[in-house]
Each structure stands twice: as structure tokens, then as C-alpha cells.
C-alpha positions in Angstrom: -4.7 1.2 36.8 -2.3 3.1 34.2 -2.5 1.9 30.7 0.4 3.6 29.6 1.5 6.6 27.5 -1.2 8.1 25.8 -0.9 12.4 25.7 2.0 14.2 26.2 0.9 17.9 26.6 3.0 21.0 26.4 2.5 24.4 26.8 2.0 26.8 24.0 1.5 30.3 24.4 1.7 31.2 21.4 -0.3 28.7 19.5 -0.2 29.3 16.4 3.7 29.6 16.0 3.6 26.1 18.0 1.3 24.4 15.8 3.5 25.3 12.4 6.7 24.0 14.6 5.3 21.4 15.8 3.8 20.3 12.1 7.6 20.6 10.4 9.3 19.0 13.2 6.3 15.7 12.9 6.2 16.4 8.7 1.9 16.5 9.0 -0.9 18.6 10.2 -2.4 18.3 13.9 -5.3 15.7 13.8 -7.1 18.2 16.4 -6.7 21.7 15.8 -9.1 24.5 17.9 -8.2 27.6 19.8 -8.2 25.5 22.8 -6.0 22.6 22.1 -3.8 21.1 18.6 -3.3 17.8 18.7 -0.8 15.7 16.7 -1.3 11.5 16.4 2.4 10.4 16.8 3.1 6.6 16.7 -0.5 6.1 18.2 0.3 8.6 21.1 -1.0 11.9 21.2 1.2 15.7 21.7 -0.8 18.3 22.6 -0.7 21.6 22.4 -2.0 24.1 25.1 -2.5 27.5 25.0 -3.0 28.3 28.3 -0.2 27.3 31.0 3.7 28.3 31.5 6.5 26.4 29.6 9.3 25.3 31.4 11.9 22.4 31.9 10.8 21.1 34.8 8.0 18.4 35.6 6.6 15.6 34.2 9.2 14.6 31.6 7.9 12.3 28.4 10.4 10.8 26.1 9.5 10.6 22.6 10.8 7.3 20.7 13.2 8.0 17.4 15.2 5.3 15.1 18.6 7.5 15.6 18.9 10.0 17.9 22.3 12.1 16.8 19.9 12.9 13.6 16.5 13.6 15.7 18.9 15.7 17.8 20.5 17.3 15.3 17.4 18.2 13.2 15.6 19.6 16.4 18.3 21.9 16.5 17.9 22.8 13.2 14.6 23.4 13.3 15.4 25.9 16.5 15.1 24.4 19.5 18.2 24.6 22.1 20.4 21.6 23.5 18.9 20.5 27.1 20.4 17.3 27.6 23.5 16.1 25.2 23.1 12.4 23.9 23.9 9.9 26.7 23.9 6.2 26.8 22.4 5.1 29.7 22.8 1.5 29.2 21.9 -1.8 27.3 21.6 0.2 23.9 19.7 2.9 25.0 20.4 6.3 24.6 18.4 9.8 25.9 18.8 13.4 25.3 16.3 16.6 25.4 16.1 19.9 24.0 14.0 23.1 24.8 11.5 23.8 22.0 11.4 27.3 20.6 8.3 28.0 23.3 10.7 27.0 26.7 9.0 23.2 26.9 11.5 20.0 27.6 11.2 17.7 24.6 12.9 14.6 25.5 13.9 12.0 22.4 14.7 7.8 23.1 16.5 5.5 21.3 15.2 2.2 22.8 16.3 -0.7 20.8 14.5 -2.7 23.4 11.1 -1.0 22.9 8.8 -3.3 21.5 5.3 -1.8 20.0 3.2 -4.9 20.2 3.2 -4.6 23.7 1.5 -0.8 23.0 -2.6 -0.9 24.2 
């Protein structure tokens, strides 16, 4: 029934501040961009913006894949967002942490040196 990960969406009440965040952290312009929705292709997923909803840190909780995650967590920061969840190794190799974006959203980063992208559909 589930095919896997295909959109993460978060909240953006501000979309326009969210969209040129959003670009700088993913270095490129959303591949969908209307006053109802931006939408960025990431590693042949989708984050979506949304203008109409409430941040927060609670839900459903995507994690996003990176190579190293001290320097995607130390570059969100740098680019403004807020530590969430410090770096933790949660076993076999693979580590997790989150921040808050500048807009109040979760944005949860993975290290997975198990993840294997052929198995993506």
C-alpha cells in the first residue's frame, strides 16, 4: 500500500521568507513555486512549503538523508535555525539529530550509511 517517502510538508506562514531559507539551505530554487505551495525536488523527494497551517515540533517527523551530519548540523545553525535534537548515534552507524527552522517546523537530518538508493521507487 505505501510506496515510501515522497513529500515532506511543512508549514510556512510566512512564505516568502521560507522559500529564500529554504533555497540557501538546498543551494537551488523551488521546482514549484505559487502562493499556495513551493516545492523543492531533493534527492527525488519532494519538501513543501505551505502557507496555511501552524509550525510546530510535534507530529509526523521526516528525516532528511545528509553525507555528514556534525556539518549539515552545524550549517543549519548557521543558517538560523535552533538545536532540537543534539547528534546521537543510535546504532550500527547511524546517527540522527533535528533542529527548528527559523519558522518553528522540526527538520530532522540522518546519517544512514546503510541507506541504499536503488531500493528508492
Amino acid at each position: 500500500m505505501l510506496l515510501g517517502l515522497r513529500t515532506a510538508i511543512y508549514p510556512a506562514p510566512d512564505l516568502n521568507a521560507a522559500k529564500l531559507w529554504y533555497s540557501r539551505l538546498l543551494d537551488q530554487a523551488p521546482y514549484f513555486d505559487q502562493p499556495f505551495y513551493v516545492g523543492f525536488a531533493v534527492g527525488g523527494f519532494e519538501l513543501g512549503l505551505l502557507p496555511d497551517g501552524q509550525p510546530g515540533t510535534a507530529g509526523a517527523q521526516p528525516l532528511w538523508g545528509v553525507e555528514n551530519i556534525e556539518s549539515a548540523y552545524a550549517r543549519l545553525l548557521d543558517l538560523g535555525a535552533a538545536p532540537l535534537e543534539p547528534i546521537a548515534e543510535v546504532g550500527e552507524g547511524i546517527k540522527v539529530a533535528a533542529v527548528r527552522d527559523p519558522f518553528g517546523n522540526r527538520l530532522g537530518i540522518i546519517e544512514n550509511p546503510q541507506f541504499d538508493p536503488r531500493s528508492v521507487r
